[in-house]
C-alpha positions as CSV (number, residue, x, y, z in Angstrom):
1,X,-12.2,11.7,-15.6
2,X,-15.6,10.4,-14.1
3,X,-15.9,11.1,-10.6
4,X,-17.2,7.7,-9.7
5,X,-14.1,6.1,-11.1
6,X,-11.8,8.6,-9.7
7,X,-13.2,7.5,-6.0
8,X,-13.0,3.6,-7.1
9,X,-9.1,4.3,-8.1
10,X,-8.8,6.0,-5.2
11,X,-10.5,3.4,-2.9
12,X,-8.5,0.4,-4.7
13,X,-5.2,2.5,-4.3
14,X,-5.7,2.3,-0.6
15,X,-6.7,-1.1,-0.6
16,X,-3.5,-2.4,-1.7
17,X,-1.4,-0.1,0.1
18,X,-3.5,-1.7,3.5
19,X,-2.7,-5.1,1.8
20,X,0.9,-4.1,1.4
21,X,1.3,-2.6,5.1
22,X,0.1,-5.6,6.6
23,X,2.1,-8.2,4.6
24,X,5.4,-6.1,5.5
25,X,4.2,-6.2,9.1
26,X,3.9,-9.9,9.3
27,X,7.5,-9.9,7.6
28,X,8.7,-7.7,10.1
29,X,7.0,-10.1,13.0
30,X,8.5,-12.8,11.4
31,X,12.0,-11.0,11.3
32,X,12.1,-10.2,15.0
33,X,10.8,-13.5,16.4
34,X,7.3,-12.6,17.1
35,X,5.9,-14.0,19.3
36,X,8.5,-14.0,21.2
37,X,9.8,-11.1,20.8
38,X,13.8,-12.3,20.7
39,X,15.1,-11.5,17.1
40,X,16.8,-14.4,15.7
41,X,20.7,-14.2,16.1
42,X,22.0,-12.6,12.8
43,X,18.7,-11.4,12.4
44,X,19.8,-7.6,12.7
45,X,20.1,-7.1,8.6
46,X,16.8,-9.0,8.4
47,X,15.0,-6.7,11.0
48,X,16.4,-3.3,9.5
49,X,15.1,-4.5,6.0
50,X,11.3,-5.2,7.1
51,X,11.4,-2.3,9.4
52,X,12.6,-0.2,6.3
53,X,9.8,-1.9,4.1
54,X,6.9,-1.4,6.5
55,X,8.0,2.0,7.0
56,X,7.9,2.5,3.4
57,X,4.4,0.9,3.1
58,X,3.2,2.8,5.9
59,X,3.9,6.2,3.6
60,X,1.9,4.4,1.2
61,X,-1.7,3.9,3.3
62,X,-1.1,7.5,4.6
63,X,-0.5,8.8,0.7
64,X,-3.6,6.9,-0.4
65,X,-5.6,7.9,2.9
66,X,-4.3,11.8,1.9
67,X,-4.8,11.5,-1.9
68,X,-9.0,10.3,-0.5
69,X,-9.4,13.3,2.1
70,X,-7.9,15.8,-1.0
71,X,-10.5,14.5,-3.5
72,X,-13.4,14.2,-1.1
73,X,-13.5,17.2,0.6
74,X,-11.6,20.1,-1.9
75,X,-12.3,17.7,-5.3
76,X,-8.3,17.8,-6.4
77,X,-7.5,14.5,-7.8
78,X,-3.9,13.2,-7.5
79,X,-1.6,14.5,-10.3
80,X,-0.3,10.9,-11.0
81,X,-3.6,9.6,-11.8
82,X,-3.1,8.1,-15.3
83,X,-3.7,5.2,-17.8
84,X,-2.2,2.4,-15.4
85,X,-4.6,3.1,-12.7
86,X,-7.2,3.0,-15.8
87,X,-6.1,-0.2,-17.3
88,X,-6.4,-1.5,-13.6
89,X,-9.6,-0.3,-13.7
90,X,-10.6,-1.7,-17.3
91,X,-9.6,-4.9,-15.7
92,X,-6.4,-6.2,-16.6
93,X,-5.0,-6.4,-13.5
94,X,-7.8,-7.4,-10.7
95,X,-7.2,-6.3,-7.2
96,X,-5.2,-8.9,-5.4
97,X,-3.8,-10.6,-8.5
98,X,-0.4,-9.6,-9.4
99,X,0.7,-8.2,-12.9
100,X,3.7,-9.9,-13.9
């Protein structure tokens, strides 16, 4: 695979991880009250699921942030690096628009 595309892949993988961390961080917000900080009453099942989501999308930015350092400085590209990422790329799917 092209070098240039592997670092746009790359690059768009961590975009939407980013995209994803910060829309599970305005859930969470939204779960616990913000800005008030006082979780809404029942609100304790709500709170564990964004805090498990953001969490989750949290792994994601520092896997994308990991899979860039690893191809930038020692050239390894990430093992799952395949035909979805390239039909992405092809344009099927543009960033920010969803797939299904």
């Amino acid at each position: 695979m092209e070098r240039e595309l592997v670092r746009r892949i790359l690059k768009e993988r961590l975009q939407r991880a980013q995209e994803r961390r910060s829309a599970a961080a305005k859930e969470f917000n939204n779960a616990v009250g913000i800005p008030s900080g006082i979780p809404h009453s029942c609100g304790a099942g709500l709170v564990r699921a964004a805090s498990q989501e953001y969490r989750r999308a949290l792994r994601d930015v520092q896997k994308a942030i990991q899979e860039q350092n690893d191809f930038e400085l020692r050239d390894v590209a990430p093992k799952d690096l395949g035909q979805n990422d390239l039909d992405q790329e092809e344009g099927e799917a543009p960033l920010g628009e969803s797939r299904g």
